[in-house]
C-alpha positions in Angstrom: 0.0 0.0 0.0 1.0 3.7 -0.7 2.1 5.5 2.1 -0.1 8.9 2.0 0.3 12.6 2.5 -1.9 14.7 4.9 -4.3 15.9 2.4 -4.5 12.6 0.5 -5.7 11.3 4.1 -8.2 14.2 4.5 -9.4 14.0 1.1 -10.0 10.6 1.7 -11.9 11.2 5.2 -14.0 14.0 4.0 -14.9 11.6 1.0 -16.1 8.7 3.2 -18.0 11.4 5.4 -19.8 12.4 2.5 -21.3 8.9 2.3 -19.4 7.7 -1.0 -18.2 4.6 -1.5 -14.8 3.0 -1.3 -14.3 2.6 -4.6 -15.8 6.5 -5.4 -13.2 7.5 -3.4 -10.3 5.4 -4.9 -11.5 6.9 -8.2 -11.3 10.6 -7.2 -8.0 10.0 -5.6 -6.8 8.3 -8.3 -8.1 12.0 -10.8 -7.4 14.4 -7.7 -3.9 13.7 -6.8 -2.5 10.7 -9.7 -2.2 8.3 -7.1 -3.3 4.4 -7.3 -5.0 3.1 -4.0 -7.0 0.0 -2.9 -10.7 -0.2 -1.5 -9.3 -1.8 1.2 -6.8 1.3 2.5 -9.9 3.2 1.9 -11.9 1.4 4.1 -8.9 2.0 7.2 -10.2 5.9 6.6 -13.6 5.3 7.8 -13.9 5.2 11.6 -17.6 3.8 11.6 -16.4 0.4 10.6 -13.6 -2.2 12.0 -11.2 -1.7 10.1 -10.7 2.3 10.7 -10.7 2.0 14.4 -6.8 3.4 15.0 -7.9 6.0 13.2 -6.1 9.1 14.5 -8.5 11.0 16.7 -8.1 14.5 14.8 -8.8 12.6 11.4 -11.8 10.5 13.3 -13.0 14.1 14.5 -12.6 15.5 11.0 -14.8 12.5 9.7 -17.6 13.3 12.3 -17.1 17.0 11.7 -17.7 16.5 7.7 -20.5 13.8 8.2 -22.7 16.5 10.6 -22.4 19.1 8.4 -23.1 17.2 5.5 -26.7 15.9 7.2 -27.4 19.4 8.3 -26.4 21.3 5.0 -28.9 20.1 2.6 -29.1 23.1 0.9 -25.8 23.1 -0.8 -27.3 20.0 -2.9 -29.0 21.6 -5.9 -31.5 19.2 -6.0 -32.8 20.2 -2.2 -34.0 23.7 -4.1 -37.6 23.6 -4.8 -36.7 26.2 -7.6 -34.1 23.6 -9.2 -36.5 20.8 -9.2 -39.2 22.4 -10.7 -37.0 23.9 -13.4 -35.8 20.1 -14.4 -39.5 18.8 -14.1 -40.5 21.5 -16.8 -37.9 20.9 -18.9 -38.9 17.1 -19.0 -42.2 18.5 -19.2 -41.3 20.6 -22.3 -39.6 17.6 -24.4 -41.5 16.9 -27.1 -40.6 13.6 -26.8 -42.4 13.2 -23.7 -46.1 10.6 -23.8 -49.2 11.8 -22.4 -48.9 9.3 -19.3 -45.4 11.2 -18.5 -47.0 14.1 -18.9 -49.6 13.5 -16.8 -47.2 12.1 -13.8 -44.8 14.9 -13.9 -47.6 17.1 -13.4 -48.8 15.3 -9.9 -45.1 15.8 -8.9 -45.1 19.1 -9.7 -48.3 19.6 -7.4 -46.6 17.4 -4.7 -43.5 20.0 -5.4 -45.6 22.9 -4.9 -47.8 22.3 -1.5 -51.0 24.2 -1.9 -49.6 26.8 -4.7 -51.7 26.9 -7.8 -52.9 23.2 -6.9 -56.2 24.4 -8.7 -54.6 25.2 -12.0 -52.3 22.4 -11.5 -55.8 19.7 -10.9 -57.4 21.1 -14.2 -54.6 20.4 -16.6 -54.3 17.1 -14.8 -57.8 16.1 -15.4 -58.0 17.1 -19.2 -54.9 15.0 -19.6 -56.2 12.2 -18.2 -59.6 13.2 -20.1 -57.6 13.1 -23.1 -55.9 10.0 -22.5 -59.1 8.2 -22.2 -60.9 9.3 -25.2 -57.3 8.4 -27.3 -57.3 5.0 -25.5 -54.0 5.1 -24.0 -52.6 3.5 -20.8 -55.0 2.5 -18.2 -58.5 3.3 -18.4 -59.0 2.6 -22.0 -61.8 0.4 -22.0 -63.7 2.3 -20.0 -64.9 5.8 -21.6 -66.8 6.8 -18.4 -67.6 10.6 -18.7 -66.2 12.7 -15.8 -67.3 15.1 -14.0 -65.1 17.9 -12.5 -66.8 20.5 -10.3 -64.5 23.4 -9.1 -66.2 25.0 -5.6 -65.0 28.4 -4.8 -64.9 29.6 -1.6 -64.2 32.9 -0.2 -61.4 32.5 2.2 -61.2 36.2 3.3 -64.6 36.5 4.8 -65.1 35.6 8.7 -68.1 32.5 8.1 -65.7 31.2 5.4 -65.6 27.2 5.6 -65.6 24.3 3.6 -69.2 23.0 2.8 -69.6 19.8 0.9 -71.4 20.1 -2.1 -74.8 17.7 -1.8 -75.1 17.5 -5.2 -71.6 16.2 -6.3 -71.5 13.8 -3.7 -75.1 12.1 -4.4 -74.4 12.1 -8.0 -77.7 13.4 -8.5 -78.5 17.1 -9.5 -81.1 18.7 -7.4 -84.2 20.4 -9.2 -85.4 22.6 -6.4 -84.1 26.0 -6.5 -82.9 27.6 -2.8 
């Protein structure tokens, strides 16, 4: 085995704290710094298993310096940002290569994405998709032309006696001929 430098050792350390694996790390060692090391020397760099416990205790408390602040930064992954997701989901959404069914699942994640923004918007393109995807015949649901219904309640949310009231029609299935 190579006998290593102090940043080899630390590069190494901060890798394994990261959560990559041994051979990630023997890989970016090997394109960092032009040096050829084993999966097993590796493995003496990571004080959570057997084989790294002599681990010196200023590289063991690097290792559980780097490992905390990797769990607690999740920001600094691109992919935590709401804003970064939502930009790749539209450009998947944009493809023209992209099916109906596609289409009609990236737009559920996009309402799971957003949490209560738009959702109304969001649940009307979502149901002429799947609208259109029965009356073309594709995917699930094909056989079965049932019409759908889609009633949109609108409720004032600013006044004081605001609340949710089910509609009595909608859920009966039956429209009422009285008038109120």
């Amino acid at each position: 085995m190579a006998t290593l430098r102090e940043p080899v050792k630390i590069f190494i350390v901060q890798s394994l704290a990261c959560f990559e694996t041994p051979q990630q790390v023997v890989d970016a060692v090997k394109q960092e710094f032009n040096i050829e090391i084993l999966r097993q020397q590796v493995a003496l760099y990571d004080p959570t298993k057997a084989t790294g416990k002599n681990l010196s205790k200023k590289l063991k408390d690097l290792f559980h310096k780097t490992r905390n602040d990797f769990k607690t930064n999740v920001f600094d992954i691109p992919l935590a940002n709401k804003a970064v997701r939502l930009t790749e989901l539209q450009k998947i959404y944009n493809d023209p290569k992209v099916n109906r069914i596609l289409r009609t699942k990236l737009i559920r994640q996009v309402k799971d994405e957003m949490q209560g923004y738009e959702l109304q918007l969001l649940d009307i393109q979502l149901k002429q998709l799947e609208i259109e995807r029965i009356k073309t015949g594709d995917g699930d649901g094909a056989d079965d032309p049932t019409p759908v219904k889609v009633t949109i309640q609108v409720v004032d949310a600013s006044k004081d006696d605001a609340e949710y009231q089910p509609d009595t029609e909608c859920a009966s299935g039956e429209v009422s001929t009285t008038s109120e």
